[in-house]
DRENPA-3360 file (N, C-alpha, C; in nm, 2 decimals, always signed):
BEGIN
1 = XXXXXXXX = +0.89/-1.01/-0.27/+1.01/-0.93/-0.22/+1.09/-1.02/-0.13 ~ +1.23/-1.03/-0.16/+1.34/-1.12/-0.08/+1.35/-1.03/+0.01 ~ +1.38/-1.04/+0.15/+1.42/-1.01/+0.26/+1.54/-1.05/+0.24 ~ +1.64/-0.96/+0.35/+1.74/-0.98/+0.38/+1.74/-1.01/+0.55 ~ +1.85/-1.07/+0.60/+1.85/-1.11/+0.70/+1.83/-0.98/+0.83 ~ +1.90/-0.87/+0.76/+1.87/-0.75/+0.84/+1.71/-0.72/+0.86 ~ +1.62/-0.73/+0.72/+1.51/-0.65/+0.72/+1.42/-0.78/+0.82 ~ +1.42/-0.92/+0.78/+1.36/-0.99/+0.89/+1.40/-0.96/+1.07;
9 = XXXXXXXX = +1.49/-0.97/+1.11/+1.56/-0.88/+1.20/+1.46/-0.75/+1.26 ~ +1.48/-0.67/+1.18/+1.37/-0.52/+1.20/+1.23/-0.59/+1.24 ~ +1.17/-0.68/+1.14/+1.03/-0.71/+1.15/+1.01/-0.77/+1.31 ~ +1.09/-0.88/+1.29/+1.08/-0.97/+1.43/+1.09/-0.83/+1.56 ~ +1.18/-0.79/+1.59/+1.23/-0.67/+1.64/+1.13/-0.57/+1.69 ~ +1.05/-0.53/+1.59/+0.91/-0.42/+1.60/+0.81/-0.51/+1.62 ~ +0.79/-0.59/+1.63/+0.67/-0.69/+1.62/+0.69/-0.74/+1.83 ~ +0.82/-0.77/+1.86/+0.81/-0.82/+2.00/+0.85/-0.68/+2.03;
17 = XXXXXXXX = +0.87/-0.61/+2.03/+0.91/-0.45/+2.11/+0.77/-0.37/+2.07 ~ +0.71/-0.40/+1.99/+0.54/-0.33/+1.97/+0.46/-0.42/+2.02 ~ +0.43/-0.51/+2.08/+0.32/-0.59/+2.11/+0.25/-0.54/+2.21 ~ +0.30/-0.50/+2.33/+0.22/-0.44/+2.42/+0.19/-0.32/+2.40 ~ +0.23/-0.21/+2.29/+0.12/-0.16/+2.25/+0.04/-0.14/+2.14 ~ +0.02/-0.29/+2.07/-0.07/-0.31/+2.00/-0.20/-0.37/+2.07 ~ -0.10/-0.44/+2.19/-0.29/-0.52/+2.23/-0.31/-0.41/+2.34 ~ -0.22/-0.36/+2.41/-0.31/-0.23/+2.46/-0.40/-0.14/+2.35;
25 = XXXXXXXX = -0.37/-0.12/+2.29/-0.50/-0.05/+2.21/-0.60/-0.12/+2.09 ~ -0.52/-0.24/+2.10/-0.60/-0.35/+2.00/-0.58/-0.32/+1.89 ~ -0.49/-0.33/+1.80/-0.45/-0.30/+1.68/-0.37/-0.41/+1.61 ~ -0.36/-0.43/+1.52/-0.29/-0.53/+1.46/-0.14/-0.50/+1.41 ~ -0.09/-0.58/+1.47/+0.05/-0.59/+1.49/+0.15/-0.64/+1.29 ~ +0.01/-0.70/+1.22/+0.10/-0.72/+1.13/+0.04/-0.57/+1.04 ~ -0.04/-0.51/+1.09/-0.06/-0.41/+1.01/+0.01/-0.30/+1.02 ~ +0.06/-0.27/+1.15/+0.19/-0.18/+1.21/+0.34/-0.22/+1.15;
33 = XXXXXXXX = +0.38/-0.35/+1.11/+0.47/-0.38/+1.05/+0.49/-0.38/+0.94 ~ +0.36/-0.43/+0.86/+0.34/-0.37/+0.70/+0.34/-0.24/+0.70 ~ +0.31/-0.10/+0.74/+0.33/+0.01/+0.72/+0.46/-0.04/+0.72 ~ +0.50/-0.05/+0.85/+0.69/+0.03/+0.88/+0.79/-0.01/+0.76 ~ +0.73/-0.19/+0.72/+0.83/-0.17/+0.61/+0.78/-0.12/+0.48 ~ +0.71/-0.08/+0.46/+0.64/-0.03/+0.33/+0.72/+0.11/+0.31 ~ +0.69/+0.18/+0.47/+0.76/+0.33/+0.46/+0.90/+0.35/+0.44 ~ +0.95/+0.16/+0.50/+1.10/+0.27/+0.52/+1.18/+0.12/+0.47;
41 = XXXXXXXX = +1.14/+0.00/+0.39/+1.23/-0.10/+0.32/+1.25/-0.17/+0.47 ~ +1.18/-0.18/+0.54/+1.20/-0.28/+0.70/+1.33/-0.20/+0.74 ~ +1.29/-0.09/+0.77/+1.42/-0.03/+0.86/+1.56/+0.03/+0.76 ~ +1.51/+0.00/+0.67/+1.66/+0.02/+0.55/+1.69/+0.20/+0.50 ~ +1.60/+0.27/+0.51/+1.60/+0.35/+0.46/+1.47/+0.50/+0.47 ~ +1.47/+0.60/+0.47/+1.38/+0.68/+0.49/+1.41/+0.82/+0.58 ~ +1.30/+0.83/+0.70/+1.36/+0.93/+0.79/+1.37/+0.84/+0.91 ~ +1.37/+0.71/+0.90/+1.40/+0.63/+0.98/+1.52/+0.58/+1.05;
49 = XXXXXXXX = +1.65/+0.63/+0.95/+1.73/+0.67/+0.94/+1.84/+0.76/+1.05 ~ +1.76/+0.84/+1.05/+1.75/+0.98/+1.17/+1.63/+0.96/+1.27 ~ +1.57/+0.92/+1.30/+1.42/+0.96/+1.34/+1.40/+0.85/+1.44 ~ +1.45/+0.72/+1.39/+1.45/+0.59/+1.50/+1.27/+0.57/+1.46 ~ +1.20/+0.59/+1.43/+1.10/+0.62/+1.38/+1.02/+0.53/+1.23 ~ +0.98/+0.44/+1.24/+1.00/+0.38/+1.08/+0.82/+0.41/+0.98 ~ +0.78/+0.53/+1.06/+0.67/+0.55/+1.02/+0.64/+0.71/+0.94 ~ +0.76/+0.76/+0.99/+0.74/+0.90/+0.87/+0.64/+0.98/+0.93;
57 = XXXXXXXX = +0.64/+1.02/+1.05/+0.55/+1.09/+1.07/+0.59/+1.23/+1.11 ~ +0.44/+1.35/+1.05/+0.55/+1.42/+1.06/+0.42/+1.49/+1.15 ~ +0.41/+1.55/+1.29/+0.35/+1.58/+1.33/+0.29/+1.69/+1.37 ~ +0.19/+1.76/+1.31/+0.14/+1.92/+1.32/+0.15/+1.93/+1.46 ~ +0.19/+2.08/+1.51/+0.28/+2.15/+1.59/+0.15/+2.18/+1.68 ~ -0.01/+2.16/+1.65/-0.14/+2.18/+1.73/-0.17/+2.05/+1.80 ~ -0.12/+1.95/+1.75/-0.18/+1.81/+1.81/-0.12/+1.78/+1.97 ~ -0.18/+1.73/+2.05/-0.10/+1.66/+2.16/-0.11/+1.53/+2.16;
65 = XXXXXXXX = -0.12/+1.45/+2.08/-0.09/+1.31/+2.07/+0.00/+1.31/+1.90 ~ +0.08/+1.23/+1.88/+0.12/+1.12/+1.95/+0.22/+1.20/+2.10 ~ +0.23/+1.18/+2.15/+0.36/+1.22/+2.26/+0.51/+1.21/+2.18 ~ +0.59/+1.30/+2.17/+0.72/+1.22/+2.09/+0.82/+1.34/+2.08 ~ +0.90/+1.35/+2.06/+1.05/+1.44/+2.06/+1.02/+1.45/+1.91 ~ +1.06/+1.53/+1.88/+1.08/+1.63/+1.72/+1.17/+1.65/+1.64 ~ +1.20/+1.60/+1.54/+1.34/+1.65/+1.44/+1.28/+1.70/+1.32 ~ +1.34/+1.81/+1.30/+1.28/+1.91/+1.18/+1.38/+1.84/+1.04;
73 = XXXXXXXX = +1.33/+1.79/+0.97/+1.39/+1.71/+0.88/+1.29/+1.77/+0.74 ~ +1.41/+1.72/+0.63/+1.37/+1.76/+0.50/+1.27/+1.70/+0.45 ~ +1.17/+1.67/+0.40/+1.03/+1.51/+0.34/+1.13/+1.48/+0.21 ~ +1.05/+1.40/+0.17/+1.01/+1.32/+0.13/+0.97/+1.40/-0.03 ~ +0.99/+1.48/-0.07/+0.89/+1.54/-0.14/+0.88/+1.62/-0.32 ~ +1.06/+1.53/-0.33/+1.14/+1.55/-0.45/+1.05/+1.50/-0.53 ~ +1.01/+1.40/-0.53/+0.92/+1.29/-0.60/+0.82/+1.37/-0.67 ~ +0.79/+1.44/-0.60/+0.63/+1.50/-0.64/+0.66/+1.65/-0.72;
81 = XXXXXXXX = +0.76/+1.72/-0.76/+0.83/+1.82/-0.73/+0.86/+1.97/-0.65 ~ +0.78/+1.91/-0.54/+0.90/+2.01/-0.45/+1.01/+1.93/-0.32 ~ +1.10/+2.07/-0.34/+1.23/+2.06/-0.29/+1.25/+2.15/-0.18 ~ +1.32/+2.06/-0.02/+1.37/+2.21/+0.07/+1.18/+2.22/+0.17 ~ +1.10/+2.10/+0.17/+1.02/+2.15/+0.27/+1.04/+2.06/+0.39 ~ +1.06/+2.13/+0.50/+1.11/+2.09/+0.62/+0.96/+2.07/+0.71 ~ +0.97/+1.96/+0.74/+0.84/+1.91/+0.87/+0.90/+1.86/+0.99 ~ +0.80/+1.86/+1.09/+0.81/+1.80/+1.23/+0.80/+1.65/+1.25;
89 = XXXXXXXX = +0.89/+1.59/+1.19/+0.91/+1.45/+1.20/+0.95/+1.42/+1.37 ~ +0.83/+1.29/+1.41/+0.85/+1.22/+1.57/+0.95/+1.18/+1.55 ~ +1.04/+1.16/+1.67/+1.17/+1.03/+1.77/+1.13/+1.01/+1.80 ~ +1.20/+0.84/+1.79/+1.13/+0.74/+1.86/+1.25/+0.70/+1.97 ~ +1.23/+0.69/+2.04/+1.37/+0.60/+2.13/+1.42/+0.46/+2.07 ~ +1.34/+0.39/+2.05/+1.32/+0.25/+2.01/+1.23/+0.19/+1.89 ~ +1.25/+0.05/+1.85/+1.13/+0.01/+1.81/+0.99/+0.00/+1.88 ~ +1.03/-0.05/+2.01/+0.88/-0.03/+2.13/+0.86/+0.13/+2.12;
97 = XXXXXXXX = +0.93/+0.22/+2.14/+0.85/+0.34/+2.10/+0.80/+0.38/+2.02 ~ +0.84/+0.38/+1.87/+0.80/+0.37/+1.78/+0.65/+0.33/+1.75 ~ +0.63/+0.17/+1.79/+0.50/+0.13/+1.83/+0.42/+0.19/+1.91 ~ +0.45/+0.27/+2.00/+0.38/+0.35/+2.13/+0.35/+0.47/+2.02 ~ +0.41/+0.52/+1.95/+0.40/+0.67/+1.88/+0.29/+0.63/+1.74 ~ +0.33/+0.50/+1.70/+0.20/+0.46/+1.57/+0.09/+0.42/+1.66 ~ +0.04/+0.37/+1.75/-0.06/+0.36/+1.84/-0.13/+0.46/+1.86 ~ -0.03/+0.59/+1.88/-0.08/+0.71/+1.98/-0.17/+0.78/+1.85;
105 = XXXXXXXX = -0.10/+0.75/+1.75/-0.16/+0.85/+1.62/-0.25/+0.77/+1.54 ~ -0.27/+0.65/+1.59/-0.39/+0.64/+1.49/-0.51/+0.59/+1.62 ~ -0.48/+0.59/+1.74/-0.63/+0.61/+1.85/-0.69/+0.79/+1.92 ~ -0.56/+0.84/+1.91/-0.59/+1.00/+1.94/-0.60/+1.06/+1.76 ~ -0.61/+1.00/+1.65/-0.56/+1.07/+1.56/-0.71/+1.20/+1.55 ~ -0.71/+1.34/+1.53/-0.78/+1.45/+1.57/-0.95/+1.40/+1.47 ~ -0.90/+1.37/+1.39/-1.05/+1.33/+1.28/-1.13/+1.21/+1.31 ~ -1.27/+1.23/+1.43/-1.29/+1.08/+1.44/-1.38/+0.99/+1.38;
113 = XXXXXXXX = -1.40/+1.06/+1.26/-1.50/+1.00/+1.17/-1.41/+0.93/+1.12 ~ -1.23/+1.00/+1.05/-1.17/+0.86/+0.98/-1.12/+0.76/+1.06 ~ -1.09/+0.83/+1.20/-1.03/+0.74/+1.30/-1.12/+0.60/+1.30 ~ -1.25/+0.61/+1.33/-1.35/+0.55/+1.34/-1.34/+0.42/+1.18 ~ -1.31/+0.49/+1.07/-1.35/+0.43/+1.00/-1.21/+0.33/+0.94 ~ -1.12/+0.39/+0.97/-0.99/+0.28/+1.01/-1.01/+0.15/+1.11 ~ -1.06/+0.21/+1.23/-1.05/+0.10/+1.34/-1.14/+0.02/+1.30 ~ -1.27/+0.04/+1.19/-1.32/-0.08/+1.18/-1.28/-0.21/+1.14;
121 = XXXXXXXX = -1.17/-0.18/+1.11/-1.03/-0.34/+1.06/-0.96/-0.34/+1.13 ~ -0.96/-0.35/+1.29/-0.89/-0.43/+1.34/-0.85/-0.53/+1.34 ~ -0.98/-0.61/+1.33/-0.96/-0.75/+1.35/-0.90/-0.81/+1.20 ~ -0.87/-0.77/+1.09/-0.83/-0.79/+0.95/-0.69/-0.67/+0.95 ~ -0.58/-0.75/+0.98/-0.46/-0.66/+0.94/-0.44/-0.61/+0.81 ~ -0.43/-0.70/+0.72/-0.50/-0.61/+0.58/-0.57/-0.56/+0.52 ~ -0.63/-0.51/+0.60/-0.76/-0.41/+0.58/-0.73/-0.27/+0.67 ~ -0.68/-0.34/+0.75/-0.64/-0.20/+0.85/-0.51/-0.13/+0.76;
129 = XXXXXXXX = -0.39/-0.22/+0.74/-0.28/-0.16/+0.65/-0.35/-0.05/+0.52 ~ -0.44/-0.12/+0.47/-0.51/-0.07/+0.35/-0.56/+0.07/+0.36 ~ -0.58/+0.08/+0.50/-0.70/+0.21/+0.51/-0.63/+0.31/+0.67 ~ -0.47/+0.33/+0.67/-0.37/+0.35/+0.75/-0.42/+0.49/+0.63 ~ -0.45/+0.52/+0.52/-0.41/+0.69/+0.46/-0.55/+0.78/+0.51 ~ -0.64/+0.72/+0.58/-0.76/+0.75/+0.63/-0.70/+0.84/+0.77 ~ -0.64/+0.79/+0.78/-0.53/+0.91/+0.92/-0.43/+0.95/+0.91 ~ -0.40/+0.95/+0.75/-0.26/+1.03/+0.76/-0.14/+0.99/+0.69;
137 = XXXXXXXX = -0.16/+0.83/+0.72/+0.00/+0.79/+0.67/+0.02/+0.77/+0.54 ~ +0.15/+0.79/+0.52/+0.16/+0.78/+0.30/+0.15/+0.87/+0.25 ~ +0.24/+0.97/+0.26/+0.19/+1.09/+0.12/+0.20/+1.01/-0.02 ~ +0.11/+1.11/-0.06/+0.03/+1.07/-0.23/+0.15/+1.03/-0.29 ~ +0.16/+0.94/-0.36/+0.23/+0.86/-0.51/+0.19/+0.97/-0.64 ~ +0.33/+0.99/-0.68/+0.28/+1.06/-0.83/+0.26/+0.96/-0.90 ~ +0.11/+1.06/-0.97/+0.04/+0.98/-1.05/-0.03/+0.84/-1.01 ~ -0.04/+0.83/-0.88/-0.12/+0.76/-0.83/-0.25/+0.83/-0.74;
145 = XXXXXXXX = -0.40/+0.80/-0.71/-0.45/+0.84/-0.67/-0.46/+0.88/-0.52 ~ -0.52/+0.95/-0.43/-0.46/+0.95/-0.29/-0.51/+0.84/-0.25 ~ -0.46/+0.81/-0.12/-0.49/+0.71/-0.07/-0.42/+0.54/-0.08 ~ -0.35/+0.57/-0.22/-0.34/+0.46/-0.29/-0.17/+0.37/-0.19 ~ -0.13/+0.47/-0.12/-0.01/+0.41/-0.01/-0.05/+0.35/+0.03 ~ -0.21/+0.28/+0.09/-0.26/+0.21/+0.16/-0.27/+0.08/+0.05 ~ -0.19/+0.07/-0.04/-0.22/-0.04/-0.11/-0.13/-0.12/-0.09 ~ +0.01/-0.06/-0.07/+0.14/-0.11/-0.04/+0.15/-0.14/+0.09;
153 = XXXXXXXX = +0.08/-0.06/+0.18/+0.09/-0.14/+0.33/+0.03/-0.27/+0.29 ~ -0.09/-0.24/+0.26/-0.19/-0.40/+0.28/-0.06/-0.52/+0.23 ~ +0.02/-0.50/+0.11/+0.04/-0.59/+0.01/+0.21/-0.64/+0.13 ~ +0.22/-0.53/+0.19/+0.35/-0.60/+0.30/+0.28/-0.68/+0.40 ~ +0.18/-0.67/+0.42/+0.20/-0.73/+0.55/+0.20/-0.88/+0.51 ~ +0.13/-0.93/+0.38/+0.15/-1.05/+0.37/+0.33/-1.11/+0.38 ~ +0.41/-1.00/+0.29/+0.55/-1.01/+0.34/+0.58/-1.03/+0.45 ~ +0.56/-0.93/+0.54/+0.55/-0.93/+0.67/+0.53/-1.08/+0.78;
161 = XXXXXXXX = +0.42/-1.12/+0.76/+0.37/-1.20/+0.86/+0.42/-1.35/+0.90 ~ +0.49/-1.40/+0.75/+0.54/-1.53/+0.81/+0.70/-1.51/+0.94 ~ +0.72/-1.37/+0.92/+0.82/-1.35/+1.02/+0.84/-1.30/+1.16 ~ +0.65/-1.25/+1.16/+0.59/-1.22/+1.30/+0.59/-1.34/+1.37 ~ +0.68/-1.33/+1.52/+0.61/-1.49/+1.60/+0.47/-1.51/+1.64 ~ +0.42/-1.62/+1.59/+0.30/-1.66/+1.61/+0.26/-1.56/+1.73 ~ +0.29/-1.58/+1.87/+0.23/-1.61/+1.98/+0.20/-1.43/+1.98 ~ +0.30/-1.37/+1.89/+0.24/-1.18/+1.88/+0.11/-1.17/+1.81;
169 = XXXX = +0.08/-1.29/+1.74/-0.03/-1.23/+1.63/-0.16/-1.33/+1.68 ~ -0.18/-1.39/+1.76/-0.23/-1.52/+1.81/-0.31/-1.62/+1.74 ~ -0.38/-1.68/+1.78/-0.43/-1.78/+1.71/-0.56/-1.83/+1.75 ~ -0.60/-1.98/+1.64/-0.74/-2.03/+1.68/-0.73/-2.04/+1.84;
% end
């Protein structure tokens, strides 16, 4: 996938405005940016749009994490066919919020058997991108099996990562 000079822009952008809360909760920063562009074309498109938000999340009305302001927005959901269903999509203030609000939802996320079994790839961003539908993120692909959104995270972040600065993702 060619990048445009905007969508590198977004990546760099969410990558230094997310880093302090990726290593506050120890999560991998290229696997927070492989979601964001997978969901939303690096900022190009989605409920990202409206939402300031590049992760689509739509947040049940019982949860108290992530923390986040609310916009009742249309999904996503023509694809699959239905039309006209309205969810509690998070605002984000920012891209560092944004990061603060993907953090909040996948270390408070309510199920901690999948919670648990996501964080086991921390340390492997592509593994963690892979297994981001284990809590939620990605509605189902028609005609694809569930889960299978986790394929397209994994497959961005390699996109993703030559445009993360080093010193966010660290090294030997």
């Amino acid at each position: 996938m060619a990048l445009t000079d905007a969508q590198k822009d977004f990546i760099v952008t969410l990558s230094a405005m997310g880093a302090y809360w990726t290593r506050k909760y120890d999560l991998p920063v290229a696997g927070m940016v492989g979601c964001a562009c997978a969901e939303t074309s690096c900022g190009t498109k989605g409920a990202y749009l409206k939402t300031g938000c590049p992760f689509n999340l739509q947040k049940p009305s019982q949860w108290e994490w992530p923390k986040c302001r609310i916009l009742t927005n249309e999904t996503n959901t023509a694809r699959i066919g239905l039309k006209g269903v309205i969810a509690p999509f998070c605002v984000a203030d920012d891209l560092g919020d944004a990061a603060r609000i993907f953090c909040e939802w996948v270390i408070y996320y309510p199920n901690k058997g999948a919670r648990e079994a996501l964080l086991r790839f921390r340390s492997n961003a592509k593994e963690f991108a892979r297994n981001l539908p284990k809590v939620a993120f990605g509605a189902p692909l028609p005609g694809k099996p569930p889960g299978s959104q986790g394929d397209e995270y994994a497959a961005m972040v390699d996109t993703v990562s030559p445009y993360i600065p080093f010193a966010l993702v660290g090294g030997p």
